[in-house]
C-alpha positions in Angstrom: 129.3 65.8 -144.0 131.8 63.5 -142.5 135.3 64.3 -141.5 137.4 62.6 -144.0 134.5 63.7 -146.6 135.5 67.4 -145.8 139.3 66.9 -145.9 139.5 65.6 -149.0 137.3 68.7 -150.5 139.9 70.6 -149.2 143.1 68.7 -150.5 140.9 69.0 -154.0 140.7 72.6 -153.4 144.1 73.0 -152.5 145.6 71.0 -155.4 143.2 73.0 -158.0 144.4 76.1 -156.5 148.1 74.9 -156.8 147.3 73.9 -160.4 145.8 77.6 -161.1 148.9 79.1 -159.5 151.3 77.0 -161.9 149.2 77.8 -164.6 149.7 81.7 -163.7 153.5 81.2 -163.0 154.1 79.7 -166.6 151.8 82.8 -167.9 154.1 85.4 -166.3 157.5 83.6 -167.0 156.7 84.3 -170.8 156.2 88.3 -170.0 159.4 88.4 -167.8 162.0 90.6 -168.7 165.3 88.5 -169.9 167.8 90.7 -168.3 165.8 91.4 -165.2 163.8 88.1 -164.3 161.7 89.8 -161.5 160.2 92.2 -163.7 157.8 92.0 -166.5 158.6 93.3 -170.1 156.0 96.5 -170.6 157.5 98.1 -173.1 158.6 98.4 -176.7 162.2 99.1 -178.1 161.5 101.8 -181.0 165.2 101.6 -182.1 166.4 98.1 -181.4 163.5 96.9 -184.1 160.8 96.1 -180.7 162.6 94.3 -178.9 160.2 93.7 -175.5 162.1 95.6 -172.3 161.1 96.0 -168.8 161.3 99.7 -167.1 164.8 99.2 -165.3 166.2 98.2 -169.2 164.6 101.7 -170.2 166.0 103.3 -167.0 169.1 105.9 -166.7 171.5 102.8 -166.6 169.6 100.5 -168.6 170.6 99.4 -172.2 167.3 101.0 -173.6 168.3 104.7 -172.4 167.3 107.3 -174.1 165.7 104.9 -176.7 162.4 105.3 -178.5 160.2 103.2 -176.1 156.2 102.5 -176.6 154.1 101.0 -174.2 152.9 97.1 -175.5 149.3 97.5 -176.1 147.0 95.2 -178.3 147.0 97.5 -180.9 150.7 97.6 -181.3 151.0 93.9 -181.6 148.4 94.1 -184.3 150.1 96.7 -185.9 153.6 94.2 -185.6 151.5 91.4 -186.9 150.3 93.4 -190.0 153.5 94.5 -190.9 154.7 91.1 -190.8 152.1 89.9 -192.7 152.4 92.3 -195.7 156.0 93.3 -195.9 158.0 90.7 -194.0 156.4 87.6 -194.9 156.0 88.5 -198.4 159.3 89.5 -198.6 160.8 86.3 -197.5 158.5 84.4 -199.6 160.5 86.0 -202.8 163.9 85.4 -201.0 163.1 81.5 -200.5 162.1 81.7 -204.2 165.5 82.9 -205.4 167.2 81.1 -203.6 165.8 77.8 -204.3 165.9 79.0 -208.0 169.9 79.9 -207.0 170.7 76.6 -205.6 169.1 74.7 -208.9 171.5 76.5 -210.8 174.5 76.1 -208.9 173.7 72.2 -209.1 172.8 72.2 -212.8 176.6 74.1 -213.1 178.0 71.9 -210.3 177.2 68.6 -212.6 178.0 70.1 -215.5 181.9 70.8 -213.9 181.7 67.4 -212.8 181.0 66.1 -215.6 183.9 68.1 -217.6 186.1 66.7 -214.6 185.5 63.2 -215.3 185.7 63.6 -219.1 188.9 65.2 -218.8 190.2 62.3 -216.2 189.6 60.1 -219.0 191.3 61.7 -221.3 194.5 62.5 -219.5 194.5 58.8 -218.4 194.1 57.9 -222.0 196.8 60.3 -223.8 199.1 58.9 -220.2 198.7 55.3 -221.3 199.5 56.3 -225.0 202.7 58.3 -223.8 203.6 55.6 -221.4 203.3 53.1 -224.7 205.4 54.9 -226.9 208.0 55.4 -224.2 208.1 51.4 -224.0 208.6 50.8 -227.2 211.5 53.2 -227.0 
């Protein structure tokens, strides 16, 4: 193999290795802690509803002190997912349902006050024009 042949294998190596890397950097940027960007969320919130948290958020000065705190597993994102599935979701379902049934009601009402509205526009304009007659003739 030539020179140039075997430089350009390694610039192809190099640029697929920098593309892994990237590839790994997004990856761990979405299991980074928000409050401390150099470490990666590992745990569980029990009592702020499981919200994700690194161990210096669940340390003595942390905000998750002295908080219920499970370790993120498979199984408790399954568990999350379930719950979502047949309480939340369902649950939200029936609230989108009552309110869309809410907001057809409040227009049906809304038209019918406009229409009153209008009706009784033309009649205070009428009974004004009549009033303003008789006051001319006067």
């Amino acid at each position: 193999m030539s020179l140039a042949n075997n430089n350009n294998n390694n610039k192809n190596n190099n640029n697929n290795n920098n593309n892994n890397n990237n590839n790994n950097n997004s990856n761990d940027n979405n299991k980074k802690c928000s409050i401390h960007p150099s470490k990666n969320v590992e745990l569980l919130c029990l009592d702020c509803k499981l919200i994700p948290c690194c161990i210096l958020c669940a340390s003595s000065n942390g905000s998750h002190h002295r908080h219920g705190l499970e370790p993120i597993s498979t199984s408790n994102i399954i568990s999350m997912m379930n719950n979502f599935k047949d309480d939340v979701y369902p649950k939200l379902l029936e609230r989108i349902g009552n309110n869309k049934q809410t907001l057809k009601d409040s227009n049906e009402i809304f038209n019918e006050i406009q229409s009153q509205n209008d009706e009784n526009k033309k009649l205070l304009k009428d009974e004004f024009k009549k009033l303003h007659h008789i006051l001319s003739i006067l």
